[in-house]
PDB file of N, CA, C, O and CB in Angstrom:
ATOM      1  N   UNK A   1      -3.024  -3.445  38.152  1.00  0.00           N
ATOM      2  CA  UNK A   1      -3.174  -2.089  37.672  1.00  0.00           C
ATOM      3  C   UNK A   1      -4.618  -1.914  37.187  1.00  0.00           C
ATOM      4  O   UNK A   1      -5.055  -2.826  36.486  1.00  0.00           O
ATOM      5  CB  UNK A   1      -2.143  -1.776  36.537  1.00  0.00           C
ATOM      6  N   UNK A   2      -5.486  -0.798  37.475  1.00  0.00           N
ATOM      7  CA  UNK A   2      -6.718  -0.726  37.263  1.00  0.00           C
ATOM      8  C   UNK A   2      -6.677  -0.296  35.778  1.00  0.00           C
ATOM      9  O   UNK A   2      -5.803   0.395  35.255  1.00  0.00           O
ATOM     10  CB  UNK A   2      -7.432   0.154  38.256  1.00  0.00           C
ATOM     11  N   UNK A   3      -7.756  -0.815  35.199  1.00  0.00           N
ATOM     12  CA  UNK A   3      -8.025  -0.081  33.419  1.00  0.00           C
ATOM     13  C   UNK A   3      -9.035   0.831  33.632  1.00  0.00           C
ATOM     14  O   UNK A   3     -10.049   0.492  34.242  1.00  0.00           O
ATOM     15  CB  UNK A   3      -8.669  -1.238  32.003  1.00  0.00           C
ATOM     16  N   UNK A   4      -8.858   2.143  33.129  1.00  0.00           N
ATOM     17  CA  UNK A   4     -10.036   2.783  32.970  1.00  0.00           C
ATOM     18  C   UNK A   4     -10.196   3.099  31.717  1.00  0.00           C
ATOM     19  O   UNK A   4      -9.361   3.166  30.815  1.00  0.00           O
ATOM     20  CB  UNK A   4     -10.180   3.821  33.715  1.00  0.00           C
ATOM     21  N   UNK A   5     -11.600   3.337  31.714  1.00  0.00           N
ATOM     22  CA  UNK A   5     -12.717   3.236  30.531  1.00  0.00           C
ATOM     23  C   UNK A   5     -12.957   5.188  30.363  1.00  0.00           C
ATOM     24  O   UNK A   5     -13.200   6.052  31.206  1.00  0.00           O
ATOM     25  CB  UNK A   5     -14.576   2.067  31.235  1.00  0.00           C
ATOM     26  N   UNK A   6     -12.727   5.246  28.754  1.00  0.00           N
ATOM     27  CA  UNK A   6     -12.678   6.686  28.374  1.00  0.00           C
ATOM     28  C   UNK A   6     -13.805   7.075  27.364  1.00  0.00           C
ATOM     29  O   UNK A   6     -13.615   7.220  26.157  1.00  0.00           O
ATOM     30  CB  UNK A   6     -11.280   7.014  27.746  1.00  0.00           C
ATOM     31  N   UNK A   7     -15.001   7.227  28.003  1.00  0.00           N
ATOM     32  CA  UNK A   7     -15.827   7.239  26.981  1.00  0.00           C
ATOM     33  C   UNK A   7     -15.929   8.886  26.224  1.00  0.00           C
ATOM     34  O   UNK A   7     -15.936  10.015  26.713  1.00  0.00           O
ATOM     35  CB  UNK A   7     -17.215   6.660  27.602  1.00  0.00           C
ATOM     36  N   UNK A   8     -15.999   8.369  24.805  1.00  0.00           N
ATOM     37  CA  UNK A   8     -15.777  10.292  24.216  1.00  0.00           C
ATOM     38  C   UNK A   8     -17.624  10.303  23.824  1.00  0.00           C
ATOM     39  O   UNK A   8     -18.527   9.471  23.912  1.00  0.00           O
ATOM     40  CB  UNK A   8     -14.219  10.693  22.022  1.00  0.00           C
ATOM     41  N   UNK A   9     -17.524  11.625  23.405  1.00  0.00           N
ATOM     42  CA  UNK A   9     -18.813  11.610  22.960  1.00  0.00           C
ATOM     43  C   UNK A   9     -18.599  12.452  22.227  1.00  0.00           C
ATOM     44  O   UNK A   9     -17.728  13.321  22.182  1.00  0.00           O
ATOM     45  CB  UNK A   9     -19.885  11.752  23.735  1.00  0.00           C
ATOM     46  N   UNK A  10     -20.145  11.978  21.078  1.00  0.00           N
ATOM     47  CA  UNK A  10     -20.169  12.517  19.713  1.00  0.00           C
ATOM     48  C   UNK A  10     -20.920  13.508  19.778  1.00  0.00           C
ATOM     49  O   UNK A  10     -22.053  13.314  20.218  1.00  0.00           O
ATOM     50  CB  UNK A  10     -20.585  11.687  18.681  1.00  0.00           C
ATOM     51  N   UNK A  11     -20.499  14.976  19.330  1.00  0.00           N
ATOM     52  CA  UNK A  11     -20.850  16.233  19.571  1.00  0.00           C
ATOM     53  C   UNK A  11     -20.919  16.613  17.904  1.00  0.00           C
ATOM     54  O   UNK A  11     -20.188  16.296  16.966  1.00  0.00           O
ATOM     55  CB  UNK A  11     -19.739  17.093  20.636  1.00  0.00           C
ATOM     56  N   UNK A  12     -22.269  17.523  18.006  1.00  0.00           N
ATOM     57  CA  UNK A  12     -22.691  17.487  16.695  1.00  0.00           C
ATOM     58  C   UNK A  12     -21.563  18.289  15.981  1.00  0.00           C
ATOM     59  O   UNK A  12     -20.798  18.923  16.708  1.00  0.00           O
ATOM     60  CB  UNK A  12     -24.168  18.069  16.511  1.00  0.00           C
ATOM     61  N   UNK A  13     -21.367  18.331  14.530  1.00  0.00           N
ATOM     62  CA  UNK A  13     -20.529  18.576  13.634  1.00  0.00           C
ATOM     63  C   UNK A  13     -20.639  20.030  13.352  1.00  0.00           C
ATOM     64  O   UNK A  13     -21.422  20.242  12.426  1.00  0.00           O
ATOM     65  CB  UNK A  13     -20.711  17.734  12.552  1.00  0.00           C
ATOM     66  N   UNK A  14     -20.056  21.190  13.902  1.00  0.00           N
ATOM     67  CA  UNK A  14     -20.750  22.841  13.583  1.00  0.00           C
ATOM     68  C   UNK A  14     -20.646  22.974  11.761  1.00  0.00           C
ATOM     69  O   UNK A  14     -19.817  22.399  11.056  1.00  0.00           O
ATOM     70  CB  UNK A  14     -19.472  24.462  14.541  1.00  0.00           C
ATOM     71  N   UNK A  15     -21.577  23.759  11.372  1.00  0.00           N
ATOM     72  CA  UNK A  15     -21.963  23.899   9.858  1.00  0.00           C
ATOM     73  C   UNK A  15     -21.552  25.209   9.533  1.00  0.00           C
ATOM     74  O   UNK A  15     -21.716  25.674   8.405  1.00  0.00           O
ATOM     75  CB  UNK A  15     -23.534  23.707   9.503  1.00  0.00           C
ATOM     76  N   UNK A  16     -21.027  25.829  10.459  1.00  0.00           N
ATOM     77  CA  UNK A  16     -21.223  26.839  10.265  1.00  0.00           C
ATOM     78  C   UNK A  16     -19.803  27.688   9.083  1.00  0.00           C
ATOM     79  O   UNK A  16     -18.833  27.006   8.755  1.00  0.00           O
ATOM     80  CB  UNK A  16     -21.502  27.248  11.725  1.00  0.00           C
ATOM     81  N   UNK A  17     -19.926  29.004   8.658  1.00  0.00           N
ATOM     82  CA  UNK A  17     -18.919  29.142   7.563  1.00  0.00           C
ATOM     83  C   UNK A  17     -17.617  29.450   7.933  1.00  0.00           C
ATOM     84  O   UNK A  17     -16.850  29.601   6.983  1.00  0.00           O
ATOM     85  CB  UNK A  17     -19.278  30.101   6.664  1.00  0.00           C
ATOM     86  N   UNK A  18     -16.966  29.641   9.482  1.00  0.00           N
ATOM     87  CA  UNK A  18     -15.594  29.588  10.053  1.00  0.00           C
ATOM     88  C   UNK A  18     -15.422  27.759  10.619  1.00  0.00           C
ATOM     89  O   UNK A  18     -14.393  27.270  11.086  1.00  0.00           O
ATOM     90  CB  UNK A  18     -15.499  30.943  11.529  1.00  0.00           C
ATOM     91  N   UNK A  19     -16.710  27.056  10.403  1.00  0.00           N
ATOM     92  CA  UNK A  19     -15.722  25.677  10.664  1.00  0.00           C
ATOM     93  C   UNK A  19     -15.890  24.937   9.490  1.00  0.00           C
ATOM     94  O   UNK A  19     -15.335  23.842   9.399  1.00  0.00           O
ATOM     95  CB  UNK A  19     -16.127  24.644  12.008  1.00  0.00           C
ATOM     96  N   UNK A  20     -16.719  25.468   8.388  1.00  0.00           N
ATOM     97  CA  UNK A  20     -16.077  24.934   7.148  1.00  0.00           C
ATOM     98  C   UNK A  20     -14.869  25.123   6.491  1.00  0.00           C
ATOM     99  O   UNK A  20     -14.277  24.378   5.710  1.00  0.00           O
ATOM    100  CB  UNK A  20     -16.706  25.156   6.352  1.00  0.00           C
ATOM    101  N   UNK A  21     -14.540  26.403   6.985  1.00  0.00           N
ATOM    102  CA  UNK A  21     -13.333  27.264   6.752  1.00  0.00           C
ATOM    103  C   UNK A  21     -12.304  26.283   7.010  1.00  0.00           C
ATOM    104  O   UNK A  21     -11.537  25.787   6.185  1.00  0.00           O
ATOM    105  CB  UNK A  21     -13.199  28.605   7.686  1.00  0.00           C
ATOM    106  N   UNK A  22     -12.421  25.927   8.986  1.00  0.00           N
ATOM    107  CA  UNK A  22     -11.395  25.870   9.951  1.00  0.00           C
ATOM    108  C   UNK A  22     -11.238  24.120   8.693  1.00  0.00           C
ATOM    109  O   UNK A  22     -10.342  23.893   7.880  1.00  0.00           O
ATOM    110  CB  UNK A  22     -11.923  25.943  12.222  1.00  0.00           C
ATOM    111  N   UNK A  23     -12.171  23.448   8.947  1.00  0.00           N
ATOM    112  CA  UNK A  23     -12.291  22.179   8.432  1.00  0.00           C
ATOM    113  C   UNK A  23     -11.526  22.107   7.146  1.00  0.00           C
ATOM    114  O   UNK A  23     -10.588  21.311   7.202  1.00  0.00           O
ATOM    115  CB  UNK A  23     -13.702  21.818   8.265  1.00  0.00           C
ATOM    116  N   UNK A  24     -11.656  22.648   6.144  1.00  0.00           N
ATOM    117  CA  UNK A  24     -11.164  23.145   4.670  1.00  0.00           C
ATOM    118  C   UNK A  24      -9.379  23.504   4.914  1.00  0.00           C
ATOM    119  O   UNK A  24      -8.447  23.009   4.280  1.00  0.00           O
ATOM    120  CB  UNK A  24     -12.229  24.836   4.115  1.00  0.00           C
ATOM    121  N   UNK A  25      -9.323  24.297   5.793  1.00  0.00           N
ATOM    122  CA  UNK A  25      -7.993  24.587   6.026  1.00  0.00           C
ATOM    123  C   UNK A  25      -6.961  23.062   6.828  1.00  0.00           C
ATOM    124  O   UNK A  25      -5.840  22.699   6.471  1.00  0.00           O
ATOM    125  CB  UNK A  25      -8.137  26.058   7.082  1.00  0.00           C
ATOM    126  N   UNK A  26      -7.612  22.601   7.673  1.00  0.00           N
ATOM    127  CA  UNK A  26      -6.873  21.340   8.499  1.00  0.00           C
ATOM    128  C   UNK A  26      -6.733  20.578   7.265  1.00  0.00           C
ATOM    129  O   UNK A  26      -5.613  20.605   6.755  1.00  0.00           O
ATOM    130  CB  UNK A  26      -7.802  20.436   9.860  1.00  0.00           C
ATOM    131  N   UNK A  27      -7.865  19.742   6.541  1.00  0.00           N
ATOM    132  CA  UNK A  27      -7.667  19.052   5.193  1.00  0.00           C
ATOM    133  C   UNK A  27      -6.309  19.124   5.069  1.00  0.00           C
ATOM    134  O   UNK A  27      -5.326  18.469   5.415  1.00  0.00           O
ATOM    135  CB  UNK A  27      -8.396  19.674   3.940  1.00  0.00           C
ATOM    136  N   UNK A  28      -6.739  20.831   4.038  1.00  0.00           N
ATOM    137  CA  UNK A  28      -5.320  20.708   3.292  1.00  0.00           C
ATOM    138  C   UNK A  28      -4.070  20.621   3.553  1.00  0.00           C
ATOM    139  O   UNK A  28      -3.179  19.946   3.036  1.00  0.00           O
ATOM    140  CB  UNK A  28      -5.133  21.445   2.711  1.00  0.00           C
ATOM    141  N   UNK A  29      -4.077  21.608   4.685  1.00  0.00           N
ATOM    142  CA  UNK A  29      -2.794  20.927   5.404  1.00  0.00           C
ATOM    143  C   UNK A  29      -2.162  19.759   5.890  1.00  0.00           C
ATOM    144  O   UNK A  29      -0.970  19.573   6.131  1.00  0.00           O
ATOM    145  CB  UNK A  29      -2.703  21.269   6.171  1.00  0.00           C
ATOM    146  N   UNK A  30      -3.329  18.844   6.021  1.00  0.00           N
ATOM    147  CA  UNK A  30      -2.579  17.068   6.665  1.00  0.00           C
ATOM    148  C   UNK A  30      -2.551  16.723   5.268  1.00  0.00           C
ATOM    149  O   UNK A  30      -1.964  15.645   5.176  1.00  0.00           O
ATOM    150  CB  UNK A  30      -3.743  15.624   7.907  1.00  0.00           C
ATOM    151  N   UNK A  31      -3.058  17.305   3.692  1.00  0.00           N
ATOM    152  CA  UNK A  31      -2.619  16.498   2.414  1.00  0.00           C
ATOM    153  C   UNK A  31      -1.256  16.984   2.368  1.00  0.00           C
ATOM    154  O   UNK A  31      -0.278  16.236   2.349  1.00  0.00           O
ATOM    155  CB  UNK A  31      -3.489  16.781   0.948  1.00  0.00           C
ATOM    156  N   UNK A  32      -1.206  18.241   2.352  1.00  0.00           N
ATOM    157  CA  UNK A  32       0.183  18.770   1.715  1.00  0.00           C
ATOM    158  C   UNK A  32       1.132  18.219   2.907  1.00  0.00           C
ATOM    159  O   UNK A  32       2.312  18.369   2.591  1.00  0.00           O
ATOM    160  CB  UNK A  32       0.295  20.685   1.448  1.00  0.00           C
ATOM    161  N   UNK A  33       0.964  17.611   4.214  1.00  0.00           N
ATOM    162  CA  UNK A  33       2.000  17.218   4.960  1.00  0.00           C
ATOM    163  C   UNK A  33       2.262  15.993   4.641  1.00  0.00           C
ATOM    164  O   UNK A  33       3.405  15.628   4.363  1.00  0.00           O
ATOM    165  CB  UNK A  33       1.841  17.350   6.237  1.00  0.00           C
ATOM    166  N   UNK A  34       0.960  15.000   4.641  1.00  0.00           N
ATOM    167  CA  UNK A  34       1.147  13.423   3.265  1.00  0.00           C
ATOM    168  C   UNK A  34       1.744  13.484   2.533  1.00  0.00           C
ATOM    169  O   UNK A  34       2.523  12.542   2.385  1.00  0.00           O
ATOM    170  CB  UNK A  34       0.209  12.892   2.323  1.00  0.00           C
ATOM    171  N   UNK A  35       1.800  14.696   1.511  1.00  0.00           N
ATOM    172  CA  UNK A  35       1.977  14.136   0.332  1.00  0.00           C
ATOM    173  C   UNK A  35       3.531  14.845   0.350  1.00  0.00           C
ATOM    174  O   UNK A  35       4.068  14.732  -0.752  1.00  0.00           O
ATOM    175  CB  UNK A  35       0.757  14.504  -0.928  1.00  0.00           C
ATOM    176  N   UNK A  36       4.174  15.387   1.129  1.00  0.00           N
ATOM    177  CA  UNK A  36       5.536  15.393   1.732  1.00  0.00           C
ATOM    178  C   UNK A  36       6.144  14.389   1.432  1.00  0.00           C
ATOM    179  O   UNK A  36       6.837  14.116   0.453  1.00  0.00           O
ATOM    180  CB  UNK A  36       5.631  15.487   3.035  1.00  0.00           C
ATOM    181  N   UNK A  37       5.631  13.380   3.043  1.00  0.00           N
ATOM    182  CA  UNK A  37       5.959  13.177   3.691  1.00  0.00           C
ATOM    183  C   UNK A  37       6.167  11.523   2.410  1.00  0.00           C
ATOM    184  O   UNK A  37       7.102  10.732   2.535  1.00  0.00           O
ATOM    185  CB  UNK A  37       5.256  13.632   5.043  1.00  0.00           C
ATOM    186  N   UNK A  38       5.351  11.421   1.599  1.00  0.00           N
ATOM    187  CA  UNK A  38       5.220  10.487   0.432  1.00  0.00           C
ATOM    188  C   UNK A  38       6.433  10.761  -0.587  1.00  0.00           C
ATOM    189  O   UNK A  38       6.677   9.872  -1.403  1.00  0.00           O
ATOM    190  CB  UNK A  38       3.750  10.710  -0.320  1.00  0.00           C
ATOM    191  N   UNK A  39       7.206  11.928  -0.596  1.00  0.00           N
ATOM    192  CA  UNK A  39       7.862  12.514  -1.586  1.00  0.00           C
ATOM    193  C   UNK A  39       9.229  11.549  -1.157  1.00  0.00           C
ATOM    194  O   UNK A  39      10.196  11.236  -1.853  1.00  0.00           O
ATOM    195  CB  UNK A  39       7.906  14.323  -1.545  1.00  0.00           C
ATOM    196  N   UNK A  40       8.913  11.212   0.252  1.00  0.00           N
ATOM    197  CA  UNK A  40      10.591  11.104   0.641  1.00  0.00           C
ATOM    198  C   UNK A  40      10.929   9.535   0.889  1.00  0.00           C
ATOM    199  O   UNK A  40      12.016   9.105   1.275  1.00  0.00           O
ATOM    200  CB  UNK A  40      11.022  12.058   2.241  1.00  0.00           C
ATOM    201  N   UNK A  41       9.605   8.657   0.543  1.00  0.00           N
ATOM    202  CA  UNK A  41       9.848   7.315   0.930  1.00  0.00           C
ATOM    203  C   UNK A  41      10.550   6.734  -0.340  1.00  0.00           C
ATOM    204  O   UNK A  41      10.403   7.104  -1.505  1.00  0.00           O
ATOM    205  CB  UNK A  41       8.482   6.527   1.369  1.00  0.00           C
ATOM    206  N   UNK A  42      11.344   5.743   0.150  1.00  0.00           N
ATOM    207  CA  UNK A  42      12.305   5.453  -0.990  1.00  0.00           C
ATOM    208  C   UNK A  42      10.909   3.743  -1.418  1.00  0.00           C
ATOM    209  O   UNK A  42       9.950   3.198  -0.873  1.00  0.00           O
ATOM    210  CB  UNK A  42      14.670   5.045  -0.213  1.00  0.00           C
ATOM    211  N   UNK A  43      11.776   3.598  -2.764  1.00  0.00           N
ATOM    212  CA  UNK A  43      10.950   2.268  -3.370  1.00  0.00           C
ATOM    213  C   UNK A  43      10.248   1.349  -2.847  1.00  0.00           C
ATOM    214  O   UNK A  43       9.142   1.010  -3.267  1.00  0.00           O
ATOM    215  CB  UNK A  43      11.590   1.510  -3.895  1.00  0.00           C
ATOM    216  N   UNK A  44      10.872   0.828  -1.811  1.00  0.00           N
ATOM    217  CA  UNK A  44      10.482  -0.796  -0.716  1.00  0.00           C
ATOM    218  C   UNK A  44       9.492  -0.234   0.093  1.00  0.00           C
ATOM    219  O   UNK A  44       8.769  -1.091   0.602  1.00  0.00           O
ATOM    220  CB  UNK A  44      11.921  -1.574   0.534  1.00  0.00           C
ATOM    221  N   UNK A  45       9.131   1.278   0.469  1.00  0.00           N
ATOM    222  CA  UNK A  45       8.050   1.839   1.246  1.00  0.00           C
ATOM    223  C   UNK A  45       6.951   1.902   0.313  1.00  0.00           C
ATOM    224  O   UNK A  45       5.824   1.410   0.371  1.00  0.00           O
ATOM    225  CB  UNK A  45       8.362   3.208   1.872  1.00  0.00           C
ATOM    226  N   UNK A  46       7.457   2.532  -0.459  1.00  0.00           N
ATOM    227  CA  UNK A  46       6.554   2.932  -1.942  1.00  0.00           C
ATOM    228  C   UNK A  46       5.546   1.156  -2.182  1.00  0.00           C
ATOM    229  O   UNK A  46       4.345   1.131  -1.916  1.00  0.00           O
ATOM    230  CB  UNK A  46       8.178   3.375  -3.825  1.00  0.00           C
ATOM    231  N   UNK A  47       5.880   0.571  -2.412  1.00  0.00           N
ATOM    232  CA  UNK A  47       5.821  -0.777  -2.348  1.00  0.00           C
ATOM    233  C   UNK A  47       5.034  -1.137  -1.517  1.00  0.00           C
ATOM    234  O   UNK A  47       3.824  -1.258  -1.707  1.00  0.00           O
ATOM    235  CB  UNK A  47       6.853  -1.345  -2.155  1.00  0.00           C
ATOM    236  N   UNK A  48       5.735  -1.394  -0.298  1.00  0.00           N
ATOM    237  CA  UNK A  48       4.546  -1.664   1.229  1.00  0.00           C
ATOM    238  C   UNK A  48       3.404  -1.096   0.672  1.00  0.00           C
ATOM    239  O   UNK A  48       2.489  -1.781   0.216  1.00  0.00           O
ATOM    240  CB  UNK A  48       4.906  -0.722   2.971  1.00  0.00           C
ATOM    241  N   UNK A  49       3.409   0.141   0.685  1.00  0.00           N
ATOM    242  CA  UNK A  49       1.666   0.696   0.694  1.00  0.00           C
ATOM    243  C   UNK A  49       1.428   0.703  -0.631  1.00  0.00           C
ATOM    244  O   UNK A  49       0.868   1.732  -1.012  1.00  0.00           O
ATOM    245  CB  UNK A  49       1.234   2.355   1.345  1.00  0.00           C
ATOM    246  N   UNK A  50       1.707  -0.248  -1.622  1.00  0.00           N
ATOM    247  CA  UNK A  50       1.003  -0.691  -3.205  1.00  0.00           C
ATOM    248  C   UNK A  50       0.867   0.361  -4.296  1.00  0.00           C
ATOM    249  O   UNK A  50       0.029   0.470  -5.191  1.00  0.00           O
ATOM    250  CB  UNK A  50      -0.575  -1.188  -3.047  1.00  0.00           C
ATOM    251  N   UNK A  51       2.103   1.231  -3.921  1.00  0.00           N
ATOM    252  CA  UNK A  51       2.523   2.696  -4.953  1.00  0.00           C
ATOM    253  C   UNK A  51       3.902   2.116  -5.474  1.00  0.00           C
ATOM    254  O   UNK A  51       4.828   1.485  -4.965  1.00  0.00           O
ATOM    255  CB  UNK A  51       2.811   4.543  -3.938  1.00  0.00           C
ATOM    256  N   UNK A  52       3.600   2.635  -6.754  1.00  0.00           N
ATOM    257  CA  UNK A  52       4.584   2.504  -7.698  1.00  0.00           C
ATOM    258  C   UNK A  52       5.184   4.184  -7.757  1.00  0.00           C
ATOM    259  O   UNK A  52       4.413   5.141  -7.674  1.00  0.00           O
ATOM    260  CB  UNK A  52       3.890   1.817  -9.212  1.00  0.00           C
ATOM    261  N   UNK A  53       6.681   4.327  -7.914  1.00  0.00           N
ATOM    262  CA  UNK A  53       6.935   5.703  -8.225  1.00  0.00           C
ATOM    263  C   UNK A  53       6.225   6.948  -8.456  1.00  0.00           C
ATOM    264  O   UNK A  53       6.158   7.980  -7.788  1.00  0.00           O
ATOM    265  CB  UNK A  53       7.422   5.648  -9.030  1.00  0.00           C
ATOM    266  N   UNK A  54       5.503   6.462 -10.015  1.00  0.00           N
ATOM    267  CA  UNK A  54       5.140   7.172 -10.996  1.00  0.00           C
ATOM    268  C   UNK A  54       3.737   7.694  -9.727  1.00  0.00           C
ATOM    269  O   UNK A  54       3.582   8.765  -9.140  1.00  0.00           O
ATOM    270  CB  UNK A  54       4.868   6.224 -12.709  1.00  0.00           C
ATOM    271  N   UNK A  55       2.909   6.394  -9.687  1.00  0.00           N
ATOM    272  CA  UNK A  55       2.006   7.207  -9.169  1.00  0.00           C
ATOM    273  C   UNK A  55       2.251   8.192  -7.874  1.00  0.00           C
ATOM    274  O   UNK A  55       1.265   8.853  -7.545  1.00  0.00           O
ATOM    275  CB  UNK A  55       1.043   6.382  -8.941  1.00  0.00           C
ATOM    276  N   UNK A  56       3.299   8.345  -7.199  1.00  0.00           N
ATOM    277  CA  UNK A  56       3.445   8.811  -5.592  1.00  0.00           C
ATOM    278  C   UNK A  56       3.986   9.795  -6.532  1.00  0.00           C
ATOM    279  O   UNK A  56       3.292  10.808  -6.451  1.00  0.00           O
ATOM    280  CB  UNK A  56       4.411   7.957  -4.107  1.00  0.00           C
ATOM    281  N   UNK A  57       4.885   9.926  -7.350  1.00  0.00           N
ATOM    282  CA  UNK A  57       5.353  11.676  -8.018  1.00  0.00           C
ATOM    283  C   UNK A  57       3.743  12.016  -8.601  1.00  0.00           C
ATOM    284  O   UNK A  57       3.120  13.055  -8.382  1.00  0.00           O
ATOM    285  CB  UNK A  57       6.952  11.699  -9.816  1.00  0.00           C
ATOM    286  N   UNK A  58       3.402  11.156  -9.183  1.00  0.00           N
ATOM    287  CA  UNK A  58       1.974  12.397  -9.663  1.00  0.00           C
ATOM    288  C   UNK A  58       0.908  12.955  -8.156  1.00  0.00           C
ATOM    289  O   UNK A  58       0.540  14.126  -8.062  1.00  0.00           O
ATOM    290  CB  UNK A  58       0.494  11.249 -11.056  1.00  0.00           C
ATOM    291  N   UNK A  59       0.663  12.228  -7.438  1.00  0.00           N
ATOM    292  CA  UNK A  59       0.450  12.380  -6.394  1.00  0.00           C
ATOM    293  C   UNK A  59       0.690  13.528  -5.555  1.00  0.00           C
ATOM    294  O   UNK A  59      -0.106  14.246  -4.950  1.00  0.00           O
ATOM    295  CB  UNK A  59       0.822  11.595  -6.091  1.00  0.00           C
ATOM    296  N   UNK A  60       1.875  13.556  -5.633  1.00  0.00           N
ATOM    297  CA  UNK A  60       2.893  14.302  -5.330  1.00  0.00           C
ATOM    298  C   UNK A  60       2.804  15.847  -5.906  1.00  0.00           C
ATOM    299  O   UNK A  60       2.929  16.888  -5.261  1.00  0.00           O
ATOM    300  CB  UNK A  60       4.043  13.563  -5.802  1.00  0.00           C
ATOM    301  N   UNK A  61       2.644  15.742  -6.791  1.00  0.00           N
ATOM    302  CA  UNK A  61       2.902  16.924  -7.720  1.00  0.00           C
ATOM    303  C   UNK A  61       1.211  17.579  -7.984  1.00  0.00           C
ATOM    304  O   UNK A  61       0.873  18.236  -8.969  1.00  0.00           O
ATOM    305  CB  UNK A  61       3.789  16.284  -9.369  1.00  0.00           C
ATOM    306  N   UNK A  62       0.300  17.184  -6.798  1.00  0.00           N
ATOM    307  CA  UNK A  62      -0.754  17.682  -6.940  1.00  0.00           C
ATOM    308  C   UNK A  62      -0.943  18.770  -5.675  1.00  0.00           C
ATOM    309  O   UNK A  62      -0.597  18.614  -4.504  1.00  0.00           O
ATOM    310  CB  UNK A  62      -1.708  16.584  -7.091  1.00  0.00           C
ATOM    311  N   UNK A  63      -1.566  19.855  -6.258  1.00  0.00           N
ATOM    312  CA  UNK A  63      -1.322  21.130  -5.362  1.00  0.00           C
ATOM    313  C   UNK A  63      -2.366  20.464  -4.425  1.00  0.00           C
ATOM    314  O   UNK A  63      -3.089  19.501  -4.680  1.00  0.00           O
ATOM    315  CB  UNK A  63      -1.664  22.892  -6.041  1.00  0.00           C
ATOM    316  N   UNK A  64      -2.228  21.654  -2.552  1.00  0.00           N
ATOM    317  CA  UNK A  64      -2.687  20.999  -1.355  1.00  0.00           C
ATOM    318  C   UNK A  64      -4.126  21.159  -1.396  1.00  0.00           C
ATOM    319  O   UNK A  64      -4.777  20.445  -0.633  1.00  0.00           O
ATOM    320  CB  UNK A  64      -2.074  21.555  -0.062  1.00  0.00           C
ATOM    321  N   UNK A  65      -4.798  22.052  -2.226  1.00  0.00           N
ATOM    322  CA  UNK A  65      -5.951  22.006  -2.159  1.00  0.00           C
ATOM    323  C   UNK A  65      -6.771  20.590  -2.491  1.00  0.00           C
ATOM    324  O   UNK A  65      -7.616  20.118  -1.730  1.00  0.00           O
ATOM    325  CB  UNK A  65      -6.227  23.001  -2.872  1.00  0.00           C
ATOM    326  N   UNK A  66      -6.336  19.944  -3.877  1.00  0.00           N
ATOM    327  CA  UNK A  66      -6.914  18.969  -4.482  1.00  0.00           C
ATOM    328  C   UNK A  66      -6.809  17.728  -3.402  1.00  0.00           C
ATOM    329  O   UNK A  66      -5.919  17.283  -2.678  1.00  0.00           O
ATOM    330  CB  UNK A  66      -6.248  18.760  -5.886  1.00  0.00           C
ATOM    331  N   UNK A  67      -8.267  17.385  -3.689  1.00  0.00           N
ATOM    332  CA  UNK A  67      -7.987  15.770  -3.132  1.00  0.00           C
ATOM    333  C   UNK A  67      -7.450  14.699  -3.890  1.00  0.00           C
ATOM    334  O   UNK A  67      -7.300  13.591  -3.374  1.00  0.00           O
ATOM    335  CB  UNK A  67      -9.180  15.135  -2.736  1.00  0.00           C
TER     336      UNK A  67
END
């Protein structure tokens, strides 16, 4: 089976004030879908990734804007 090679390329970053916008808006949305998606792991997950309760509810309980 042949492998092919996928080269991407790095295209400059737009500055402009609808892709700070667009940028600002994606953020928050993949936090507030994290920090979901964090709401629902039970203890032994919590664990794996070196969170204790307390901290994943405060976490948790931080609006989507904040980092």
């Amino acid at each position: 089976m042949p492998h092919t090679h996928i080269q991407t390329l790095h295209l400059p970053r737009r500055t402009g004030f609808f892709a700070r916008i667009t940028h600002f808006l994606q953020q928050s949305f993949a936090r507030r879908r994290d920090r979901l998606k964090l709401g629902h792991l039970d203890q032994r997950l919590l664990r794996d990734i070196g969170l204790d309760a307390v901290a994943a509810t405060e976490e948790c309980a931080k609006p989507f804007w904040r980092s």
